[in-house]
C-alpha positions in Angstrom: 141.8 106.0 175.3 138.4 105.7 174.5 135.9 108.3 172.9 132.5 107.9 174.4 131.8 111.6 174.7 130.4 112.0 171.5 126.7 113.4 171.5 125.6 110.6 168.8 123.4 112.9 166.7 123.6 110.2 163.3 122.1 107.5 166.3 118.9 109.6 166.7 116.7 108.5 168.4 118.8 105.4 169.9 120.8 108.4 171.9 117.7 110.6 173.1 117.8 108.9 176.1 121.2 106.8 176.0 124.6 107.6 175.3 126.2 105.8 171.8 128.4 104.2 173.8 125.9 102.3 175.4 124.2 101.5 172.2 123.7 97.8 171.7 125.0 96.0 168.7 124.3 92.0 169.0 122.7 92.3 172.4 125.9 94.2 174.2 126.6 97.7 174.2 129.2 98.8 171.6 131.6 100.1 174.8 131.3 96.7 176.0 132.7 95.2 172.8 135.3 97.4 172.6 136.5 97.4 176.2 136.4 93.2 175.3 138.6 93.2 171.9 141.0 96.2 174.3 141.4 93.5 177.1 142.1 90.7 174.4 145.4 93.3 172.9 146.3 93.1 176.3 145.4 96.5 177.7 145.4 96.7 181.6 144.3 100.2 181.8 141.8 102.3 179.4 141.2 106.1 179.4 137.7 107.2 178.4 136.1 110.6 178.4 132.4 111.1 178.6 129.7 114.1 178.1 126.1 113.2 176.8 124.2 110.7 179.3 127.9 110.5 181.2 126.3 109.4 184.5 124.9 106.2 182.6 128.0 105.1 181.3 129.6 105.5 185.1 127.0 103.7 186.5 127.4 101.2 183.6 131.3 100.7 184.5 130.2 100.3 188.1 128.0 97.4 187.9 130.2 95.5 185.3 133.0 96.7 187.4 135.0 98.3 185.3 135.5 94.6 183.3 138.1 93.8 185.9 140.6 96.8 184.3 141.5 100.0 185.2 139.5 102.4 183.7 140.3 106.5 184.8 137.3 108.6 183.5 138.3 112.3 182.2 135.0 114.3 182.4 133.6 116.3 179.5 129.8 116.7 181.1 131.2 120.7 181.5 132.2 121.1 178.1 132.7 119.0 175.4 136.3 119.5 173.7 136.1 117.4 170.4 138.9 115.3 169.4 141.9 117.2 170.5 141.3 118.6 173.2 139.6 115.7 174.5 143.0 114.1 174.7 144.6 117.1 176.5 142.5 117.0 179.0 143.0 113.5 179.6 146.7 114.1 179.6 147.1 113.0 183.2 146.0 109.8 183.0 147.7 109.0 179.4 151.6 110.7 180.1 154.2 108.4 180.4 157.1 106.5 178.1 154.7 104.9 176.4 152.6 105.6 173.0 149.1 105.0 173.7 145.9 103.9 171.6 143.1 106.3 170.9 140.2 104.5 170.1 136.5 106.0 168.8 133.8 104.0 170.2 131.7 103.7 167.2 134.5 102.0 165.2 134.5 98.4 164.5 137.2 96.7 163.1 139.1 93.4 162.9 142.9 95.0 163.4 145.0 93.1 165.2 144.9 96.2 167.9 148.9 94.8 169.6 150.3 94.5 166.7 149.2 98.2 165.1 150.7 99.5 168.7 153.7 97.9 168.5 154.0 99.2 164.9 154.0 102.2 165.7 156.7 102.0 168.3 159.3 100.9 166.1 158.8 103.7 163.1 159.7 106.6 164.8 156.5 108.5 164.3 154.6 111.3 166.8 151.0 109.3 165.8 150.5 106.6 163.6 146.6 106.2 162.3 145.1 103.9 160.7 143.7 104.8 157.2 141.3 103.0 154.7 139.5 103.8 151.0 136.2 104.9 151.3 133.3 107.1 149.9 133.6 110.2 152.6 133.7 114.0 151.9 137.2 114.5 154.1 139.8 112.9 153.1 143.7 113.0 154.5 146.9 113.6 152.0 149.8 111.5 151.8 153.8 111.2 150.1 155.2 108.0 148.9 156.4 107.6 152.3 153.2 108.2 154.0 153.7 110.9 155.8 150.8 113.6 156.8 150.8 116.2 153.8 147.4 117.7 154.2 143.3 117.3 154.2 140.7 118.2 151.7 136.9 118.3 151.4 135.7 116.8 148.6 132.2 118.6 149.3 133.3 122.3 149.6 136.6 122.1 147.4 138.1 123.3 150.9 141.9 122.1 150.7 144.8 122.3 153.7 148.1 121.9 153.3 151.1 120.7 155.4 153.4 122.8 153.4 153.2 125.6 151.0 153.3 125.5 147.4 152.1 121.8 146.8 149.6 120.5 145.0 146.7 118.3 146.1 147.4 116.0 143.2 150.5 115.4 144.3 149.4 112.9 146.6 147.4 109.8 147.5 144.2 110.4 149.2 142.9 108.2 152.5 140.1 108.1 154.7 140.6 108.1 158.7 139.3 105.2 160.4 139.3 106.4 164.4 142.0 104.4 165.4 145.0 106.2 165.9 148.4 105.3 168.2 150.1 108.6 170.0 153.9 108.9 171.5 153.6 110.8 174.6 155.6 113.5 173.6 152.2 115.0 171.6 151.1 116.8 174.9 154.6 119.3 174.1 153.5 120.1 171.2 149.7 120.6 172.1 150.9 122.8 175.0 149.4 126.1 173.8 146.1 124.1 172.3 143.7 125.2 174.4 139.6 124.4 174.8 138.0 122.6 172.1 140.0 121.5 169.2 140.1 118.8 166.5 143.2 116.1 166.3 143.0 116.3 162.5 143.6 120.2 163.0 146.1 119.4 165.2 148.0 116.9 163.3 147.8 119.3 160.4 149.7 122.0 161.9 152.4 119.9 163.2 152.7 117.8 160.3 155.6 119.9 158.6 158.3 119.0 161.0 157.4 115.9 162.3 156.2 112.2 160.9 152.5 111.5 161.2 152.1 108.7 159.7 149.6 107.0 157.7 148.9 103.1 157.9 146.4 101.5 155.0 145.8 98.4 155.6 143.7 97.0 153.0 143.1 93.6 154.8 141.4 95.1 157.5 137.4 94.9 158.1 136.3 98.3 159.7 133.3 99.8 160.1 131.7 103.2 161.1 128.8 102.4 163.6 127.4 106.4 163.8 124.5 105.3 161.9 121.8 102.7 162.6 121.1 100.5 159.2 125.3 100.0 160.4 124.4 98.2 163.5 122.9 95.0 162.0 125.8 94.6 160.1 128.9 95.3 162.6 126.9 92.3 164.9 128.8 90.1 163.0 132.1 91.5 163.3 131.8 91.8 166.8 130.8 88.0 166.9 134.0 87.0 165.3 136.1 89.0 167.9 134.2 87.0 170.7 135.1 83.8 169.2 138.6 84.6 169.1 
């Protein structure tokens, strides 16, 4: 699944009149690049949701059609849900017996995409994301065993914990890079999330009694394109993943 719903505020004014997914980094839109390095994992079939300028990114799809994959689009134009409840909704398109990727369309990375899924497959865990070590103000807690323990803002001194009486220094702190792999059974227990909720909220609640897992990978080039002086500089990773 691919995020592409988001309303790009950080993009301003690159989004006033286009949706971030259709951003262009290197002379092709960011969705395109993505939809590329997706196809070259081996995906057959991609979820996306959409909401601000949605009707470009349909038309978009159309004349490229669809890249030659399936692509299902679940439509947020009537509300937008965030992160959670954007995969709900998309819930009939993504149930199955298989985990599936969730993807944010402003990331840029070099992870080998197959491999991370099939990763995930073998370690027993509801969701699997992929972490780094960066300067952010939200940051993720996890055990020696890197398991989901809890979140904290670094701005706010706002901390949330997995489990009661812990400690935040108890653990090893991690940024989330918007890459994340899902085992179908998530949708049971999102089944009384309703509306507009976050995945990090989500995960958080959960978290107690059941392995979300967290996967640093130190190796890995990744990069947040939300902002524009990050454009220029993701061209080249994009580059390499053509040439591959």
């Amino acid at each position: 699944m691919i995020f592409a719903a988001g309303l790009g505020t950080r993009l301003k004014p690159l989004t006033d009149s286009c949706p971030k997914a259709l951003v262009e980094v290197g002379g092709r839109p960011m969705l395109e690049h993505l939809i590329h390095k997706l196809k070259a994992a081996g995906v057959d079939h991609i979820v996306m949701n959409i909401h601000h300028w949605g009707q470009q990114i349909i038309d978009f799809l159309k004349a490229h059609e669809n890249f030659g994959v399936r692509i299902d689009l679940s439509d947020e134009r009537g509300k937008l849900l965030d992160t959670g409840g954007g995969i709900k909704k998309a819930c009939p398109f993504l149930e199955g017996e298989e985990p599936f990727l969730v993807h944010n369309v402003d990331v840029a990375s070099d992870l080998d995409l197959k491999a991370f899924w099939k990763e995930h497959c073998t370690s027993g865990a509801l969701a699997s994301l992929l972490l780094g070590q960066r300067n952010t103000t939200r940051y993720l807690l996890f055990d020696e065993q890197n398991c989901l323990k809890g979140w904290k803002n670094c701005q706010t001194g706002e901390f949330k914990f997995c489990d009661k009486d812990v400690r935040a220094t108890d653990y090893r702190s991690f940024a989330f890079n918007g890459i994340h792999v899902l085992s179908p059974e998530i949708f049971q227990r999102m089944k009384d999330w309703e509306g507009k909720f976050s995945i990090i909220d989500f995960y958080l609640s959960i978290a107690a009694d059941t392995n979300i897992r967290g996967c640093y990978k130190p190796a890995v080039k990744w990069m947040d394109m939300g902002k524009p002086e990050a454009l220029e500089k993701a061209a080249s990773l994009f580059e390499e993943e053509w040439k591959k």
